[in-house]
Backbone as ProteinMPNN parsed JSONL, in Angstrom:
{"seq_chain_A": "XXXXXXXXXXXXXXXXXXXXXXXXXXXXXXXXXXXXXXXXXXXXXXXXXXXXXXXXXXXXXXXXXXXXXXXXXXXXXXXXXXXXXXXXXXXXXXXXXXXXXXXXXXXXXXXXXXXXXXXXXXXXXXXXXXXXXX", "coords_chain_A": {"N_chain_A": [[-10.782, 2.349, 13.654], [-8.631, 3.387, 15.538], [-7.9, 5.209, 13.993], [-9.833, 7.028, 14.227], [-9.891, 7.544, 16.79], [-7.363, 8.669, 16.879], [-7.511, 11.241, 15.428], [-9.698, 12.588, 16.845], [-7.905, 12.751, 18.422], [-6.237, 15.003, 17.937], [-4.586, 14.395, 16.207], [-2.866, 14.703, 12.969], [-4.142, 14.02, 9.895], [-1.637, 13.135, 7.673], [0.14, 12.585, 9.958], [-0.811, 10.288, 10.848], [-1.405, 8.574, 8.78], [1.88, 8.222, 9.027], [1.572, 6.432, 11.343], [0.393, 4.204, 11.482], [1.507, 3.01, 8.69], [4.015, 2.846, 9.956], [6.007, 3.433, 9.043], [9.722, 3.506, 9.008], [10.148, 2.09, 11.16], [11.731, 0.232, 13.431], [15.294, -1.553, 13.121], [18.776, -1.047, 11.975], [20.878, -3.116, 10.626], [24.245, -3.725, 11.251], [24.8, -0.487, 11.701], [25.912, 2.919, 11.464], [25.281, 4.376, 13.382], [24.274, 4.667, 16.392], [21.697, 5.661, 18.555], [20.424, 6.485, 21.727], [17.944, 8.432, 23.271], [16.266, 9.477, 25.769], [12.688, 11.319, 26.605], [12.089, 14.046, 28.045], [9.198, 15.448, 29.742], [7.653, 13.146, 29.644], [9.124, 10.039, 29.893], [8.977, 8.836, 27.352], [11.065, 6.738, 24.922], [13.213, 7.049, 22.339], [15.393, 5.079, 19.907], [17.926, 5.783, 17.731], [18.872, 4.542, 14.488], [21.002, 4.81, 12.032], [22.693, 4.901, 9.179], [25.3, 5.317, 6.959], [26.598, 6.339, 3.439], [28.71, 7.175, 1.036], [28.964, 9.842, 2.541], [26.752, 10.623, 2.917], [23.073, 10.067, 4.377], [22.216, 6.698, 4.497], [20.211, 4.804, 5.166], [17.855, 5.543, 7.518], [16.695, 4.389, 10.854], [14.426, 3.261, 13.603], [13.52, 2.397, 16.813], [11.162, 2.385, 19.502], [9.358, 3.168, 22.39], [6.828, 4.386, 24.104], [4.548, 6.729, 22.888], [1.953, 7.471, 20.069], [2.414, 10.067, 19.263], [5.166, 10.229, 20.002], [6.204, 7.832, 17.912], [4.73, 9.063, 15.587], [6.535, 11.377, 14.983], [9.516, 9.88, 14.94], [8.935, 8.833, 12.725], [8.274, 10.427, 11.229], [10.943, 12.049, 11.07], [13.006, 10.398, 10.459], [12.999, 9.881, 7.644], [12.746, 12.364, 7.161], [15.653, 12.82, 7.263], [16.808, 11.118, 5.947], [18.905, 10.94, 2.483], [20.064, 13.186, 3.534], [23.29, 14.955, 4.236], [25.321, 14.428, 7.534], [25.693, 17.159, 8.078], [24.064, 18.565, 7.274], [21.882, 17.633, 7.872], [21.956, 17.512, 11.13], [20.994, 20.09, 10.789], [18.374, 19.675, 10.956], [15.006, 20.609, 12.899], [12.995, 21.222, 15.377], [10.764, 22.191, 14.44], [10.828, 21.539, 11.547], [10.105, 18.886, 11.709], [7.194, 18.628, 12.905], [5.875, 20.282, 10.954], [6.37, 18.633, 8.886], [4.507, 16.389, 9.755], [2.214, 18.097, 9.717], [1.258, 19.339, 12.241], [1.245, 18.496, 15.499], [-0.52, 17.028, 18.28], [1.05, 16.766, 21.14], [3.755, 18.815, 20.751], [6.34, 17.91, 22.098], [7.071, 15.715, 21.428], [8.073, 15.324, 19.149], [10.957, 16.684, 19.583], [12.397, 15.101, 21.135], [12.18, 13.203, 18.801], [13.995, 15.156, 17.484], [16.432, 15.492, 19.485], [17.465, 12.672, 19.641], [18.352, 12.109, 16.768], [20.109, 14.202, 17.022], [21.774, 13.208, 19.109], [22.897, 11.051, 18.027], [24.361, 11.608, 16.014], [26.02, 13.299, 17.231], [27.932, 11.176, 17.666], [28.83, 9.848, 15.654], [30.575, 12.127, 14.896], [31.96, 12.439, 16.731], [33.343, 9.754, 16.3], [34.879, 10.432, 13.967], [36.603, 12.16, 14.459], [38.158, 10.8, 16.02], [37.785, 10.59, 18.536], [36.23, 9.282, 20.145], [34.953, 7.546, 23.239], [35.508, 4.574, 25.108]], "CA_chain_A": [[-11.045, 2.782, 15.008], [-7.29, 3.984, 15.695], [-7.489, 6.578, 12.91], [-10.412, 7.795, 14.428], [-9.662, 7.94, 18.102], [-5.909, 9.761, 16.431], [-8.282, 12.33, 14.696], [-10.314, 13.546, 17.683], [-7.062, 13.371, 19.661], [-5.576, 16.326, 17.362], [-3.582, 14.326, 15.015], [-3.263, 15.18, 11.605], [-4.273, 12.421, 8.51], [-0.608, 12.775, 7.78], [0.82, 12.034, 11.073], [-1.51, 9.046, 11.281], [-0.479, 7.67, 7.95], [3.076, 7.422, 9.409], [1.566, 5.641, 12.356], [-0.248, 3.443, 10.819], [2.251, 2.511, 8.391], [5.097, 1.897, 10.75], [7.053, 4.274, 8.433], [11.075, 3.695, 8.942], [10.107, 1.938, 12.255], [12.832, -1.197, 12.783], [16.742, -1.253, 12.989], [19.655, -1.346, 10.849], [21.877, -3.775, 10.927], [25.364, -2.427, 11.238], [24.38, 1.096, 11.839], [27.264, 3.755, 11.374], [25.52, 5.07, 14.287], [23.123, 4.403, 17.534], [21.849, 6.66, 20.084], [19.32, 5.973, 22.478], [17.436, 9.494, 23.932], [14.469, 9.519, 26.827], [12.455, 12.738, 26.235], [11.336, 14.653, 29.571], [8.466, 14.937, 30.915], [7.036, 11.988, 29.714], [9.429, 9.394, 29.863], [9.339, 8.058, 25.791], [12.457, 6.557, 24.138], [13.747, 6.594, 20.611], [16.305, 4.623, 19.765], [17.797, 5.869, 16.289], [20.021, 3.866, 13.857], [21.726, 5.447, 10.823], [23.813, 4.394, 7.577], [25.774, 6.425, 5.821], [26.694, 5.843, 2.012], [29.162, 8.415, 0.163], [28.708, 11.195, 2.945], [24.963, 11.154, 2.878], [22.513, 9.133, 5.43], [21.404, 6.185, 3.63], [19.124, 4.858, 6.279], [17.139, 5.776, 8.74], [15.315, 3.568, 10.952], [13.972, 3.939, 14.738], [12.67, 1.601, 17.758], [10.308, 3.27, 20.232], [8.927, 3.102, 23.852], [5.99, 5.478, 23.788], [3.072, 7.442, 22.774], [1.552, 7.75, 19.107], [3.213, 11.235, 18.883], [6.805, 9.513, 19.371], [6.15, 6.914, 17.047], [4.873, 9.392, 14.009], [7.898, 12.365, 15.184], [10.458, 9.067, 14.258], [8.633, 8.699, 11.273], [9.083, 12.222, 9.984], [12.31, 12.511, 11.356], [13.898, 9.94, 10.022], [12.294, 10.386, 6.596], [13.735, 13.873, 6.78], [17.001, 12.655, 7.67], [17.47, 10.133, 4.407], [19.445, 11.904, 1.7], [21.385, 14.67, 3.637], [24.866, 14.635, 4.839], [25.624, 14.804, 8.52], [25.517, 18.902, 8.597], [22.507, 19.329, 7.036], [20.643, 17.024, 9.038], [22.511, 18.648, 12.182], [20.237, 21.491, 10.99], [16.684, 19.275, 11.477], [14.858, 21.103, 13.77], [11.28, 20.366, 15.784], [9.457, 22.952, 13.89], [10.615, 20.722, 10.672], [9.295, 17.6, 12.135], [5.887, 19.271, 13.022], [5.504, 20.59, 10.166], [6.231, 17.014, 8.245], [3.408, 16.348, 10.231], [0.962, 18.964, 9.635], [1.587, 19.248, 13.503], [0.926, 17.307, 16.741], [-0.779, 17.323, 20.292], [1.916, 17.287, 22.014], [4.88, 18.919, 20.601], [7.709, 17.579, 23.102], [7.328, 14.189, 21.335], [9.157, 15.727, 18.077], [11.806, 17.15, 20.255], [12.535, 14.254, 21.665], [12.948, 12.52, 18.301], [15.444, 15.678, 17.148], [17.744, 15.062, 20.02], [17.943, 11.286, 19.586], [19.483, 12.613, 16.028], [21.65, 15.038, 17.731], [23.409, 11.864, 19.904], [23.846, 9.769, 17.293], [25.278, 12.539, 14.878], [27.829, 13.325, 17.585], [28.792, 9.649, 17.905], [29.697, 9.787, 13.968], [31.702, 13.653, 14.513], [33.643, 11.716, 17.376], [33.944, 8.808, 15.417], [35.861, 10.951, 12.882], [37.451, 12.847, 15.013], [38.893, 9.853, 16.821], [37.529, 10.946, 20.238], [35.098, 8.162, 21.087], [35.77, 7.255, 24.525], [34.87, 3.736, 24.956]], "C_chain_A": [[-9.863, 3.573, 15.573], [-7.091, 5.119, 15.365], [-8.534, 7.498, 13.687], [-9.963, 8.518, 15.615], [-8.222, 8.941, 17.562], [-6.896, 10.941, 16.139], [-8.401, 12.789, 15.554], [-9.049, 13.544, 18.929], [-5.858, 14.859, 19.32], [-4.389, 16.128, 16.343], [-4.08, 14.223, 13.801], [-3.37, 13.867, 10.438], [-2.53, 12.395, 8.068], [0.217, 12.258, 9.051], [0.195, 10.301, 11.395], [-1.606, 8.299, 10.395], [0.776, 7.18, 8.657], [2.943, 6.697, 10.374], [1.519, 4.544, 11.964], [0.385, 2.472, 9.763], [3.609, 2.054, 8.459], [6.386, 2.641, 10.101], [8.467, 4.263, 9.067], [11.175, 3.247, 10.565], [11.041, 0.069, 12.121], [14.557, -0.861, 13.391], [17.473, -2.153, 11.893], [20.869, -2.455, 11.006], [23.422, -3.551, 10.402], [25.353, -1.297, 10.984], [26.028, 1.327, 11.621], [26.929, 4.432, 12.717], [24.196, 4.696, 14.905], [23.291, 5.354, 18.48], [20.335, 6.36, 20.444], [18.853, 7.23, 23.58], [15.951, 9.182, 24.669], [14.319, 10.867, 26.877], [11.808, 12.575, 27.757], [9.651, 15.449, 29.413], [8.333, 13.228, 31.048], [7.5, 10.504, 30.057], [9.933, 8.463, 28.128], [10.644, 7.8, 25.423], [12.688, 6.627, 22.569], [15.106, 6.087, 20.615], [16.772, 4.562, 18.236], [18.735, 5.016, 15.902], [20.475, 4.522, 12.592], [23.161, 5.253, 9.893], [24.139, 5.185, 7.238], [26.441, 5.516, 4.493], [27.286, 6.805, 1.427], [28.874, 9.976, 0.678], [26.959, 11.687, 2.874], [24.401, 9.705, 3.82], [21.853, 8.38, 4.169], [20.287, 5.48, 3.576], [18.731, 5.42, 6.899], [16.437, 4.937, 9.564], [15.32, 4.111, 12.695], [13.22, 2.956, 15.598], [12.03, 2.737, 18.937], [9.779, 2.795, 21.002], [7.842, 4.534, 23.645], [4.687, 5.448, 23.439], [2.895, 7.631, 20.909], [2.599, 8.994, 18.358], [4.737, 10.534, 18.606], [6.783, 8.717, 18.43], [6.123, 7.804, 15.535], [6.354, 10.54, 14.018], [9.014, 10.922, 14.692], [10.523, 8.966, 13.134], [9.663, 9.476, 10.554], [10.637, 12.62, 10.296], [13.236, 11.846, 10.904], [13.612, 10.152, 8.405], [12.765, 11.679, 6.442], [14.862, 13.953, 6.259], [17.758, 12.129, 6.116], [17.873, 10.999, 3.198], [20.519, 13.059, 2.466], [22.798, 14.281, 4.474], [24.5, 15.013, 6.242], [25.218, 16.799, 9.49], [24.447, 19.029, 8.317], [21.609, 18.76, 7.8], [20.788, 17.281, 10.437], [21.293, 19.502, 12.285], [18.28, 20.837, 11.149], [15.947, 20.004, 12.94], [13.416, 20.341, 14.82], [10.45, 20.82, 15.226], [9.285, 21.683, 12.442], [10.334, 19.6, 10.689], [7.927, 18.14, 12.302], [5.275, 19.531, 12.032], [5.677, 19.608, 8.677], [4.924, 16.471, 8.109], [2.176, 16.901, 10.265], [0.741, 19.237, 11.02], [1.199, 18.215, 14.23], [0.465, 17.984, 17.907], [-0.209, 17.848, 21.014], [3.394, 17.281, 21.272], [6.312, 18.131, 21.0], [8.039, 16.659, 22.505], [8.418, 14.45, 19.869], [10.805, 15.948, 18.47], [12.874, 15.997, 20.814], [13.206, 13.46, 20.656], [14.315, 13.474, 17.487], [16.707, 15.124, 18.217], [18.044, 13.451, 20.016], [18.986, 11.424, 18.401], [20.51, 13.387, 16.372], [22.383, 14.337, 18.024], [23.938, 11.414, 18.662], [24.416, 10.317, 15.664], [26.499, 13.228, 15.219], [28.526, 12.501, 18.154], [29.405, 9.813, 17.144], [30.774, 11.212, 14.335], [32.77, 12.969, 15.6], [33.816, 10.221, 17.166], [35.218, 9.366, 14.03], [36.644, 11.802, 13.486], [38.375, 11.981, 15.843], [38.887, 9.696, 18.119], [36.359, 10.032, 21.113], [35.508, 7.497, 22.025], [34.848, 6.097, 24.785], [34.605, 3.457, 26.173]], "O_chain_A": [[-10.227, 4.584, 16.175], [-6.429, 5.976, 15.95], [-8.217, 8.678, 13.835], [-9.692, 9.718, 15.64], [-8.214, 10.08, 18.029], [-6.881, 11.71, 17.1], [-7.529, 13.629, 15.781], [-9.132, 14.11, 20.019], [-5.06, 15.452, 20.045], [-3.607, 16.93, 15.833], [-5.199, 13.849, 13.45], [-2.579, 12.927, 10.355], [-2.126, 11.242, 8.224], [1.021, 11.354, 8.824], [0.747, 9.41, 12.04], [-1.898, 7.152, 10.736], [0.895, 5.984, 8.922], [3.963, 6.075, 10.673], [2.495, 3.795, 12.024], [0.021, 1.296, 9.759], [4.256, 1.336, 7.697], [7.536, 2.5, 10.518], [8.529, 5.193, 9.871], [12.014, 3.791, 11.283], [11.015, -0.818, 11.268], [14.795, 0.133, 14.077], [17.203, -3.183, 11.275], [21.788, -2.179, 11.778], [23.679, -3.234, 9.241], [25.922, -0.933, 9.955], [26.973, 0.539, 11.595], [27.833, 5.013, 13.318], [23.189, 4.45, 14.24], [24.284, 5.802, 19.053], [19.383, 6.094, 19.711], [19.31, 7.126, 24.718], [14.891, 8.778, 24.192], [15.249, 11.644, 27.091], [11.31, 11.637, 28.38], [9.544, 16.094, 28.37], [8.652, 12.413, 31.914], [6.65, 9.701, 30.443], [10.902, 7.739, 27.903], [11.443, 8.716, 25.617], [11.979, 5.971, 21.806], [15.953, 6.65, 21.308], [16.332, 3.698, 17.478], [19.516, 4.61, 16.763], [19.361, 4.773, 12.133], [24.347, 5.496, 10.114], [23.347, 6.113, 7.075], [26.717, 4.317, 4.536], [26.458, 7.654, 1.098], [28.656, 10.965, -0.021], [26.326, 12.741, 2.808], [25.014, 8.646, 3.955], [21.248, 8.882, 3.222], [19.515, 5.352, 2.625], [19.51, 6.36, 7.057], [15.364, 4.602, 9.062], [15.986, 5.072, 13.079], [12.149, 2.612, 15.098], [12.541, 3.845, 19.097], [9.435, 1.664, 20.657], [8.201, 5.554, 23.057], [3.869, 4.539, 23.577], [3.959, 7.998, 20.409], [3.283, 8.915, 17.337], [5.311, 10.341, 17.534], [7.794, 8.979, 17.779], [6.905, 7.616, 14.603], [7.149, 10.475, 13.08], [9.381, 11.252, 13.565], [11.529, 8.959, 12.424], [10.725, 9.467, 9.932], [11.293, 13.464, 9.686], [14.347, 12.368, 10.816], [14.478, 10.931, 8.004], [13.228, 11.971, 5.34], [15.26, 14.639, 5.318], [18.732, 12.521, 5.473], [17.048, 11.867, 2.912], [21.512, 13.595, 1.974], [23.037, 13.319, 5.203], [23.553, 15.784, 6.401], [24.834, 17.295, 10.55], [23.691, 19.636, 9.076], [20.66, 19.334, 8.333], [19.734, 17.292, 11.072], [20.651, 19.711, 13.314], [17.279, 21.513, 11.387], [16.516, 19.819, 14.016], [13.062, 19.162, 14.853], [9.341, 20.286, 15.216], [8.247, 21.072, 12.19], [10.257, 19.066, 9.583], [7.412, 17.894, 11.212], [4.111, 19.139, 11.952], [5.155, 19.901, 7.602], [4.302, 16.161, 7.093], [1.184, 16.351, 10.742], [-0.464, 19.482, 11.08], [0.844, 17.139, 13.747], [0.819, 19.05, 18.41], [-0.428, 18.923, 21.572], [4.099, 16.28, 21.139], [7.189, 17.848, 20.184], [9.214, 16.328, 22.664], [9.418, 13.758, 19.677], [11.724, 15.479, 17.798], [14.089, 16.188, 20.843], [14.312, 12.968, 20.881], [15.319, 12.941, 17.014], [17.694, 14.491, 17.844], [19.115, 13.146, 20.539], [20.159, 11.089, 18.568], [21.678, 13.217, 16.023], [23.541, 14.365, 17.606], [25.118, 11.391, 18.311], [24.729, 9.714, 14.637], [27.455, 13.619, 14.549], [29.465, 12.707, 18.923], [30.602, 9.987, 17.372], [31.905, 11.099, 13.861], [33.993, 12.924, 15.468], [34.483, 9.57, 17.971], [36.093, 8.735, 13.438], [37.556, 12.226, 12.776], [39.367, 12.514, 16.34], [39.623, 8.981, 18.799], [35.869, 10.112, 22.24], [36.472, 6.761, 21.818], [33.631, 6.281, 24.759], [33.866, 2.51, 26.443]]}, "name": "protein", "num_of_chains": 1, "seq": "XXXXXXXXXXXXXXXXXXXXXXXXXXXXXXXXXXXXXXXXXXXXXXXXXXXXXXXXXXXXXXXXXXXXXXXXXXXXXXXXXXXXXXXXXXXXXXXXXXXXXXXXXXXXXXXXXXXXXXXXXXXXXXXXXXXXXX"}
C-alpha cells in the first residue's frame, strides 16, 4: 500500500526501495563527524553521522524528521558518500542524489540532505585544521 501510494506520488521504484528498506538509516557510534541541517521551506531535518577509515568515509548513516523524499535523499546520499575521501564527497551534488534516485517530487529534499554533508565535512576540515571552536 506504501509502494503504491509512493508510485502515484512521483517516486521512482528505486527511491522507494531505499525507503522501504531503511537504507543507511540509524547512527554511528563514535562518529568522526555530526551535523544536524533543517532544509527550507519545509522544515525536514537530517542528522548525518560519518566514519572515516584510512582517509576514506567508512560509514554513513542518517536520522530524519520528515517527508519520504528526505528519508530516500539520506539514503542515496549517504550510499554515495561510502568509499570516497573527504574531497570527493565535498564534490556530491543534488543532481547526483536525484539521479541515484531516478529522481524525486520534490527536489529540495535532496538538497537538504547535500548540505547536511557539507556541515559535517567542515566539522572534520576544522577538526584538522585545529579551528573547532567549542
Amino acid at each position: 500500500m506504501i509502494e503504491e501510494m509512493l508510485l502515484k506520488a512521483g517516486y521512482s521504484e528505486k527511491a522507494i526501495r531505499y525507503y522501504l528498506n531503511k537504507t543507511n538509516v540509524g547512527s554511528i557510534e563514535n562518529p568522526d563527524a555530526v551535523a544536524t541541517y533543517t532544509g527550507l521551506p519545509c522544515g525536514d531535518k537530517i542528522t548525518l553521522y560519518l566514519k572515516f577509515e584510512n582517509g576514506l568515509i567508512k560509514d554513513a548513516k542518517f536520522e530524519y524528521i520528515g517527508c519520504a523524499g528526505t528519508a530516500t535523499s539520506g539514503s542515496a546520499l549517504t550510499s554515495l558518500a561510502v568509499g570516497k575521501t573527504s574531497q570527493q564527497a565535498q564534490k556530491i551534488t543534488k543532481e547526483d542524489v536525484l539521479r541515484e534516485l531516478d529522481g524525486l517530487p520534490e527536489s529540495h529534499c535532496a538538497e537538504l540532505a547535500v548540505n547536511a554533508l557539507r556541515k559535517a565535512l567542515e566539522k572534520i576540515e576544522e577538526e584538522k585544521q585545529g579551528t573547532l571552536s567549542l
